[in-house]
PyMOL Python script that loads the backbone (N, CA, C, O; Angstrom):
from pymol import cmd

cmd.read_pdbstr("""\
ATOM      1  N   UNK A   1      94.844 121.139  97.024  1.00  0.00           N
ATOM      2  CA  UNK A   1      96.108 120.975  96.361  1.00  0.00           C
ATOM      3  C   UNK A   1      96.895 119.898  97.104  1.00  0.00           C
ATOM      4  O   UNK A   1      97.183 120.173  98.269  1.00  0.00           O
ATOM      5  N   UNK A   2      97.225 118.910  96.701  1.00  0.00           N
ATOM      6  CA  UNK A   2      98.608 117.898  96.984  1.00  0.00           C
ATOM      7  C   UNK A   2      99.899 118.340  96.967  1.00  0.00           C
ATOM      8  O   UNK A   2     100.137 119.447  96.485  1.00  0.00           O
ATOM      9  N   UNK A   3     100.828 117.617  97.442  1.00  0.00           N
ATOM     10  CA  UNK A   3     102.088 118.101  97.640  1.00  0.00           C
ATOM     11  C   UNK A   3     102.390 117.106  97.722  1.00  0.00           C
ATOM     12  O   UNK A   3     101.580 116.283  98.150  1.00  0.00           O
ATOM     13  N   UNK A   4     104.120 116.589  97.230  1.00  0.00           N
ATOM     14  CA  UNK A   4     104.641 115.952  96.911  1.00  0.00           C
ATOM     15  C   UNK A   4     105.622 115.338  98.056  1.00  0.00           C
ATOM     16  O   UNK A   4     106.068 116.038  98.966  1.00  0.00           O
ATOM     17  N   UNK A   5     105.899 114.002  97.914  1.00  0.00           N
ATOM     18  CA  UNK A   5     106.801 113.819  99.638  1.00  0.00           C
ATOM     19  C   UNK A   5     107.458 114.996 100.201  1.00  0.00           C
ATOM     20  O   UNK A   5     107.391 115.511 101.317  1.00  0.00           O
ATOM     21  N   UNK A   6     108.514 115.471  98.494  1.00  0.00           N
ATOM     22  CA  UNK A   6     109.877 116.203  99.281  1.00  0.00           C
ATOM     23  C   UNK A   6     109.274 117.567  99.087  1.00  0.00           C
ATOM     24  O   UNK A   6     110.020 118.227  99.812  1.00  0.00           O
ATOM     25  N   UNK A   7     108.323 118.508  98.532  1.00  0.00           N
ATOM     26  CA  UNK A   7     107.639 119.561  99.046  1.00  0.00           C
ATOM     27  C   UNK A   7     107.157 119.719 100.695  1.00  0.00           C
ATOM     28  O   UNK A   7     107.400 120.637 101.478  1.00  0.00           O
ATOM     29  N   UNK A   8     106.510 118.668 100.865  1.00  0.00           N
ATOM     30  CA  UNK A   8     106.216 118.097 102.596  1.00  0.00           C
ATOM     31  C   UNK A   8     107.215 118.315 103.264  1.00  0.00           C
ATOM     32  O   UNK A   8     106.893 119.173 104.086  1.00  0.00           O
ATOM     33  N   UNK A   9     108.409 117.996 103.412  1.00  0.00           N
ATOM     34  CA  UNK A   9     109.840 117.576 104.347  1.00  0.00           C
ATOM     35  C   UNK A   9     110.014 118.974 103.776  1.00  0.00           C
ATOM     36  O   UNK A   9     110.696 119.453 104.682  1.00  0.00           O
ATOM     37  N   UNK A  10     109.928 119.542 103.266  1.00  0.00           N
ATOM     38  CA  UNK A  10     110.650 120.698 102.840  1.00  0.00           C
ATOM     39  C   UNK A  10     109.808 121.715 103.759  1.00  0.00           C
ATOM     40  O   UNK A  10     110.545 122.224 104.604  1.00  0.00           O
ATOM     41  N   UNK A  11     108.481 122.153 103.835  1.00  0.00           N
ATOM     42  CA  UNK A  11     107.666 123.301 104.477  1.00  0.00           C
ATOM     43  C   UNK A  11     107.702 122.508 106.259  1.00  0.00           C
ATOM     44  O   UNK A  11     107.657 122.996 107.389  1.00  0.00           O
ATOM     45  N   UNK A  12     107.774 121.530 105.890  1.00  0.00           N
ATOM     46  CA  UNK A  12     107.822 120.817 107.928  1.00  0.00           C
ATOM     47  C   UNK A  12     109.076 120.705 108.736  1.00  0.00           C
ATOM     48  O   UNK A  12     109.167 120.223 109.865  1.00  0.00           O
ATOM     49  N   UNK A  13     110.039 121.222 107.998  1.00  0.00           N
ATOM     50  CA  UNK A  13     111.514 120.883 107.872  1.00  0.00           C
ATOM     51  C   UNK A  13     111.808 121.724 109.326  1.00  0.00           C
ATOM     52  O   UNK A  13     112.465 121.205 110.229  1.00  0.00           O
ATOM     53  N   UNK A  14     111.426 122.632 109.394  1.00  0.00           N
ATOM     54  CA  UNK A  14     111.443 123.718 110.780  1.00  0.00           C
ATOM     55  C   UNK A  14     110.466 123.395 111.627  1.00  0.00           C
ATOM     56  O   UNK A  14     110.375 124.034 112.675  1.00  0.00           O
ATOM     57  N   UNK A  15     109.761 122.587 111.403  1.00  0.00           N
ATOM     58  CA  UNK A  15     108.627 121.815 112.567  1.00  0.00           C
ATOM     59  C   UNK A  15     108.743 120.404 113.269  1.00  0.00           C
ATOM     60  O   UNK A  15     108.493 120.088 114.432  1.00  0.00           O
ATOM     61  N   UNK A  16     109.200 119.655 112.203  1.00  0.00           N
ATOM     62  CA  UNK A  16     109.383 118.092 112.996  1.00  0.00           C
ATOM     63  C   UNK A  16     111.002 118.303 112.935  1.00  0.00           C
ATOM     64  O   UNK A  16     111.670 119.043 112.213  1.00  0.00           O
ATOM     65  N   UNK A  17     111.368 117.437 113.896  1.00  0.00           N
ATOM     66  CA  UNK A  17     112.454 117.074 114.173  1.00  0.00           C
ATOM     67  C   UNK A  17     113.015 115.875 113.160  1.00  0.00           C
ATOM     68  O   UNK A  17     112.419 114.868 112.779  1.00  0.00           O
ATOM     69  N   UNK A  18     114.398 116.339 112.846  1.00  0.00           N
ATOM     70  CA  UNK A  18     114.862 115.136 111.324  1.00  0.00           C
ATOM     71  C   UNK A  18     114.906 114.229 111.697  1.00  0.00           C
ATOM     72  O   UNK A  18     115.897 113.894 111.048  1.00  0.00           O
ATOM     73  N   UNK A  19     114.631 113.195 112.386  1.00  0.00           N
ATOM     74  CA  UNK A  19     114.246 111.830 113.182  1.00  0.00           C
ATOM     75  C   UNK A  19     113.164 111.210 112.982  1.00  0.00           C
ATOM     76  O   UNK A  19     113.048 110.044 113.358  1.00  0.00           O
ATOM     77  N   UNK A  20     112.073 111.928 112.295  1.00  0.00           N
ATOM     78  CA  UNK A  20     110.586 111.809 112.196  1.00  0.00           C
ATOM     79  C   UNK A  20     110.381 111.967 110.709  1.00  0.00           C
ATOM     80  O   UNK A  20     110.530 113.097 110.243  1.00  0.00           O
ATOM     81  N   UNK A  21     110.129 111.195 110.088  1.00  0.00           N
ATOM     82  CA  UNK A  21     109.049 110.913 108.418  1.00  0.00           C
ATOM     83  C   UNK A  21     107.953 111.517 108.326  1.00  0.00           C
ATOM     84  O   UNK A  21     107.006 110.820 107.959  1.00  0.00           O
ATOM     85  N   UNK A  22     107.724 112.766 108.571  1.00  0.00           N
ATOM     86  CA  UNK A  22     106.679 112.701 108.201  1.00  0.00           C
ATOM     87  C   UNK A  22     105.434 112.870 107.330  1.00  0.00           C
ATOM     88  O   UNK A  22     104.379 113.424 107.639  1.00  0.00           O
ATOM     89  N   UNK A  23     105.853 112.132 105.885  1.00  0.00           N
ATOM     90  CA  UNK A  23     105.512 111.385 105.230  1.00  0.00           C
ATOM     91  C   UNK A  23     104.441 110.307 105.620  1.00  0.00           C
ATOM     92  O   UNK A  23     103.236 110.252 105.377  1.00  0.00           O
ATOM     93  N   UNK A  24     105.300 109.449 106.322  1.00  0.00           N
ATOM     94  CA  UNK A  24     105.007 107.962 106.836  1.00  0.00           C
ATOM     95  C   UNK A  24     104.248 108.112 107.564  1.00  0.00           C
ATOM     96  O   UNK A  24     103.337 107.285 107.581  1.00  0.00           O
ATOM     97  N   UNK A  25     104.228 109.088 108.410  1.00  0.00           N
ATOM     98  CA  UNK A  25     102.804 109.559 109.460  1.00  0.00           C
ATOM     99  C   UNK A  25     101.306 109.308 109.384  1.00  0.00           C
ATOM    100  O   UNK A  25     100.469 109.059 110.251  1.00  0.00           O
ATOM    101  N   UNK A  26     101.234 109.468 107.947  1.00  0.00           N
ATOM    102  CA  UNK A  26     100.404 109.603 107.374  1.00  0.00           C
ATOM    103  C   UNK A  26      98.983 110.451 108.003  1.00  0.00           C
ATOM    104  O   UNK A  26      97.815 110.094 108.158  1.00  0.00           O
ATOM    105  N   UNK A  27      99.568 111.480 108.216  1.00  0.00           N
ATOM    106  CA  UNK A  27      98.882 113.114 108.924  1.00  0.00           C
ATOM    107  C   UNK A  27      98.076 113.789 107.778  1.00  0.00           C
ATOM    108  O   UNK A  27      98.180 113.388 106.619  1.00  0.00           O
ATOM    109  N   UNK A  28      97.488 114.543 108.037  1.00  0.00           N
ATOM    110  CA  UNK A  28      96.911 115.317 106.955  1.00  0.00           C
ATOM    111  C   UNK A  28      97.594 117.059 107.594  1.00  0.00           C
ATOM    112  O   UNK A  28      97.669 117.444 108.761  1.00  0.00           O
ATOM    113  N   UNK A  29      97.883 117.586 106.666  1.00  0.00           N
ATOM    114  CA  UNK A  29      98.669 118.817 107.009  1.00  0.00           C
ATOM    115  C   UNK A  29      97.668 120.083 106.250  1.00  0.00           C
ATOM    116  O   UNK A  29      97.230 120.198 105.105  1.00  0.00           O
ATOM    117  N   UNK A  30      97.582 120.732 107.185  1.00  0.00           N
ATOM    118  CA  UNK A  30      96.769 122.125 106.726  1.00  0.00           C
ATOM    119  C   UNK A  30      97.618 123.471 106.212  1.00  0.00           C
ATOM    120  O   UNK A  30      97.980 124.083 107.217  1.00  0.00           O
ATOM    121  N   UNK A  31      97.897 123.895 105.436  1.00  0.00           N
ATOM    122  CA  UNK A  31      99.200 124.193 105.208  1.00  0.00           C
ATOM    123  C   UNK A  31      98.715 125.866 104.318  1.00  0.00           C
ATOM    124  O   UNK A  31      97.924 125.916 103.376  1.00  0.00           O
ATOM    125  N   UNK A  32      99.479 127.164 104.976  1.00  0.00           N
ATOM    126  CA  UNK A  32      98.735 128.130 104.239  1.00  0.00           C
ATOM    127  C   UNK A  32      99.471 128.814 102.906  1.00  0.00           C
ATOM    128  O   UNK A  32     100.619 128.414 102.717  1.00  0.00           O
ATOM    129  N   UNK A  33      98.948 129.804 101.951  1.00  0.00           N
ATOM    130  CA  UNK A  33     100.066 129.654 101.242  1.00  0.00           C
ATOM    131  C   UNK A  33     101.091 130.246 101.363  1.00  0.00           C
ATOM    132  O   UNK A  33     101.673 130.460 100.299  1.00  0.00           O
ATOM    133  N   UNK A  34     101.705 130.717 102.527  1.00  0.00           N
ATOM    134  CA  UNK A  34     102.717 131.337 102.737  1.00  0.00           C
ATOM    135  C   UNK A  34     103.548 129.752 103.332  1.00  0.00           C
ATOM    136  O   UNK A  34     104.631 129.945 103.885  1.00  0.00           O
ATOM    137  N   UNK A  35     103.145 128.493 103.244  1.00  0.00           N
ATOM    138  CA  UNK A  35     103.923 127.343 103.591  1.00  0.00           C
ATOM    139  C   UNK A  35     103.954 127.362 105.258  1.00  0.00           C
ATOM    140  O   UNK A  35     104.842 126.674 105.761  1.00  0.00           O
ATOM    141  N   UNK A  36     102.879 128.236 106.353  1.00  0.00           N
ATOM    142  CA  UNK A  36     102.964 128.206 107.495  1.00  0.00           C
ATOM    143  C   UNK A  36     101.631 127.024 107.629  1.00  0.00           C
ATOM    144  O   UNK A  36     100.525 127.190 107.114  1.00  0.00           O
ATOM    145  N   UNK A  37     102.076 125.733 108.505  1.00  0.00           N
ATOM    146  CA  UNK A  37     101.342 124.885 108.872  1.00  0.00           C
ATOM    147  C   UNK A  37     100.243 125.415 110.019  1.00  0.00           C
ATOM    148  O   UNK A  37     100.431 126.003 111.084  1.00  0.00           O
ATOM    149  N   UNK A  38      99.206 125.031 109.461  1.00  0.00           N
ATOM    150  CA  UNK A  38      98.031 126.126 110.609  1.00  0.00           C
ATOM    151  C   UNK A  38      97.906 124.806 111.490  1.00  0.00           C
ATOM    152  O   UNK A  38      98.076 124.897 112.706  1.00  0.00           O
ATOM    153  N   UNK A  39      97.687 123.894 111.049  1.00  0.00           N
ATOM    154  CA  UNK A  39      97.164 122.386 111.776  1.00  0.00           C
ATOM    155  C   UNK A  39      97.472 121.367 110.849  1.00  0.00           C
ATOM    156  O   UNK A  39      97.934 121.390 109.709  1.00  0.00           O
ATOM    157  N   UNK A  40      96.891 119.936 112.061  1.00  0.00           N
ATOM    158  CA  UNK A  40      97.538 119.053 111.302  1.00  0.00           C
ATOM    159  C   UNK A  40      96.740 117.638 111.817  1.00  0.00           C
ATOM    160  O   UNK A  40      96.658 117.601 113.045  1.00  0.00           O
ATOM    161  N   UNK A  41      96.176 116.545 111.171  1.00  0.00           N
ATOM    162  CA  UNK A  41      95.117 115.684 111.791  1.00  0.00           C
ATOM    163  C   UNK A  41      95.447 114.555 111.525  1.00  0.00           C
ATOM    164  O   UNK A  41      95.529 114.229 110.340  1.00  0.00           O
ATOM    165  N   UNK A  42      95.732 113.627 112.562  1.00  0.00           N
ATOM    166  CA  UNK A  42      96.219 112.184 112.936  1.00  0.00           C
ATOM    167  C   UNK A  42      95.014 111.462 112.275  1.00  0.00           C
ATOM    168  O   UNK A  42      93.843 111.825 112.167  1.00  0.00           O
ATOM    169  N   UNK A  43      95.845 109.970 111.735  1.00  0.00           N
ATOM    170  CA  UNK A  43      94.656 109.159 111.558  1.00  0.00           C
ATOM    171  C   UNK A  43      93.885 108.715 112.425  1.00  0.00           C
ATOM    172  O   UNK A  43      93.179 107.761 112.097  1.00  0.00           O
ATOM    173  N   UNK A  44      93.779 109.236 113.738  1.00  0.00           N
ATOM    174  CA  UNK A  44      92.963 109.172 114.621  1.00  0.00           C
ATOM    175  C   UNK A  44      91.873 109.999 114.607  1.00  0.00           C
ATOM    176  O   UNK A  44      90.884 109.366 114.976  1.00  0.00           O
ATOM    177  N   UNK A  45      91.652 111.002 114.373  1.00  0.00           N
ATOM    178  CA  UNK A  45      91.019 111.922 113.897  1.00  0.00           C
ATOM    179  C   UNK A  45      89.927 111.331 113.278  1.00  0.00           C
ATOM    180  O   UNK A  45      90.129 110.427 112.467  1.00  0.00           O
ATOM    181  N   UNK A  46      88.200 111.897 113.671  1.00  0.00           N
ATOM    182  CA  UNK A  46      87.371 111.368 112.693  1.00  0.00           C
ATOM    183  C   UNK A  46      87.315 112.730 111.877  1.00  0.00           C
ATOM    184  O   UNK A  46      87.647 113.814 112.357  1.00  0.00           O
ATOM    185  N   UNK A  47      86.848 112.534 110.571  1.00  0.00           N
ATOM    186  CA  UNK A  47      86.137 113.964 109.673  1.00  0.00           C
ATOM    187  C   UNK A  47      85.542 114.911 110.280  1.00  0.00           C
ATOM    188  O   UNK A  47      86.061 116.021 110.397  1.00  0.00           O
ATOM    189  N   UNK A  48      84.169 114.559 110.837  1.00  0.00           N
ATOM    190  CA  UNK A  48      84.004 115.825 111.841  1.00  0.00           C
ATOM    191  C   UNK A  48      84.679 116.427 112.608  1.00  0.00           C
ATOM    192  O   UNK A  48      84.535 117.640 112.762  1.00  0.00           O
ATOM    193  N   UNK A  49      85.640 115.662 113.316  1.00  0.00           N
ATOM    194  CA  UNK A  49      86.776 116.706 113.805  1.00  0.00           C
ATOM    195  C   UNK A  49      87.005 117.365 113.443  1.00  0.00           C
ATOM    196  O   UNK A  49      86.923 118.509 113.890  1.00  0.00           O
ATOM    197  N   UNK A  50      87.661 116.835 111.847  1.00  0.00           N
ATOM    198  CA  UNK A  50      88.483 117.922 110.616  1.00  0.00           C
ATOM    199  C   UNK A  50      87.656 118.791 110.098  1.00  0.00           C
ATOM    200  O   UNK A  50      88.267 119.848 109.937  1.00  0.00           O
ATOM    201  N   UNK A  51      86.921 118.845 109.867  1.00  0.00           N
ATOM    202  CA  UNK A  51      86.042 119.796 109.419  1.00  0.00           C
ATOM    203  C   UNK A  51      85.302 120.670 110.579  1.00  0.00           C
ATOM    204  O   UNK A  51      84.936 121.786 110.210  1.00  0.00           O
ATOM    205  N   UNK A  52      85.023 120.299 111.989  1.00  0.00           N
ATOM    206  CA  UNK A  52      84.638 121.486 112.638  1.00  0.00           C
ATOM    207  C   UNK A  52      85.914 122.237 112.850  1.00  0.00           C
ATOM    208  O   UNK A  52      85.847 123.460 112.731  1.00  0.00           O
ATOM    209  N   UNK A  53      87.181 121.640 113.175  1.00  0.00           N
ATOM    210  CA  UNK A  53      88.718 122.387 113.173  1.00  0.00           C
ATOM    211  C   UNK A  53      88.963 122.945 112.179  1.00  0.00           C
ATOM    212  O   UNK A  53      89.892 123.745 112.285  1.00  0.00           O
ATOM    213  N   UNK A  54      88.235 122.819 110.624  1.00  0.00           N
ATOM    214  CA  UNK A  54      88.662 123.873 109.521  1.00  0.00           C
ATOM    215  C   UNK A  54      87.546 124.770 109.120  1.00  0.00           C
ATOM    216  O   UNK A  54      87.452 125.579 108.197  1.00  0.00           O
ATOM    217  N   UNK A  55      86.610 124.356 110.196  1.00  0.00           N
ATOM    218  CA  UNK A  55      85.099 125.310 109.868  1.00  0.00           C
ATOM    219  C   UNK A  55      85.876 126.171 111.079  1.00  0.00           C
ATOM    220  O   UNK A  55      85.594 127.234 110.526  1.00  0.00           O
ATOM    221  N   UNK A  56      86.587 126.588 112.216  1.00  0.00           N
ATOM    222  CA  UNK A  56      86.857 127.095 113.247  1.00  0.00           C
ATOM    223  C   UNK A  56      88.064 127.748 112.600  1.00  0.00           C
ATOM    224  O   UNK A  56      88.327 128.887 112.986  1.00  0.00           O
ATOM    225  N   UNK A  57      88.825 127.206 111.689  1.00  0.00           N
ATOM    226  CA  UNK A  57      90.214 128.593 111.392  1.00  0.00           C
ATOM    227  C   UNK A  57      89.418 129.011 110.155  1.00  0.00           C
ATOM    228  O   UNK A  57      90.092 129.919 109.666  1.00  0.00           O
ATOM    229  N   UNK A  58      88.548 128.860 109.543  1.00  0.00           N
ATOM    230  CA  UNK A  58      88.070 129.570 108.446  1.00  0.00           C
ATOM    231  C   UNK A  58      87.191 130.832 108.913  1.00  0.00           C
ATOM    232  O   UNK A  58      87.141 131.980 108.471  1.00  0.00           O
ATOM    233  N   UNK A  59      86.419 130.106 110.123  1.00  0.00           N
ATOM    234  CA  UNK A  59      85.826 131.428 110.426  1.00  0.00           C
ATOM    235  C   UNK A  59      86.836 132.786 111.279  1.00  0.00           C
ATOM    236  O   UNK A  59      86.255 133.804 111.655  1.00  0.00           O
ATOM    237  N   UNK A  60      87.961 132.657 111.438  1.00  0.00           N
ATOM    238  CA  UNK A  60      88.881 133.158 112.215  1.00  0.00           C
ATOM    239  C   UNK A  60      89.796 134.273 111.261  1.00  0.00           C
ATOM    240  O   UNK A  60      90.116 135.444 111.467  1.00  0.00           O
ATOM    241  N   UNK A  61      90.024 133.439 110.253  1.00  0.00           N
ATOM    242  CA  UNK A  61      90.529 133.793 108.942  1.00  0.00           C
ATOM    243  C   UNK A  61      90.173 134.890 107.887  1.00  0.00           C
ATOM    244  O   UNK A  61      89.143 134.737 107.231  1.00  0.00           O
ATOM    245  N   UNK A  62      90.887 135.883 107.703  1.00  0.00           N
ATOM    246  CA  UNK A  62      90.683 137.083 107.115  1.00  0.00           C
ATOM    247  C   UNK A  62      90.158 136.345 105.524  1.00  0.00           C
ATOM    248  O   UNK A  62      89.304 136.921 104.849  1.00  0.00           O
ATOM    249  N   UNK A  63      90.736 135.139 105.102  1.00  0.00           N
ATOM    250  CA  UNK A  63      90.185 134.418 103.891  1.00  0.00           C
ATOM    251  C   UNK A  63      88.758 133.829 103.900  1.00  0.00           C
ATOM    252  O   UNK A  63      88.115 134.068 102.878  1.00  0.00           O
ATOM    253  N   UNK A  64      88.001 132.950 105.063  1.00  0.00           N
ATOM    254  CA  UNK A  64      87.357 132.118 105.262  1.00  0.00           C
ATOM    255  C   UNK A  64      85.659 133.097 105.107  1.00  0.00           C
ATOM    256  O   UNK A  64      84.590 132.508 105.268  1.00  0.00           O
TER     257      UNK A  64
END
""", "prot")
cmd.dss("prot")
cmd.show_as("cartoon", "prot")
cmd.util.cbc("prot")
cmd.orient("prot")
């Protein structure tokens, strides 16, 4: 599911500091549906990262 800029600023709003876009970041946000951010992956980040870090909260996860 996607989310929209101001959905974003809205669930991160209690996480980043209002000084910070982050939008513009251009982060990838892991986001559950209760809107609690589990993680979150810099464009530094390769895929395998992201995916052994979401193969690791899935297996953790009463959902996964």
């Amino acid at each position: 599911m996607y989310a929209t800029s101001a959905g974003l600023k809205t669930v991160l709003a209690a996480s980043v500091p209002e000084t910070i876009d982050p939008v513009n970041l251009h982060y990838i946000y892991v986001v559950d549906p209760l809107g609690n951010v589990m993680m979150y992956f810099t464009p530094e980040n390769t895929p395998e990262e992201m995916l052994d870090d979401i193969d690791k909260l899935l297996d953790r996860s009463s959902a996964g």
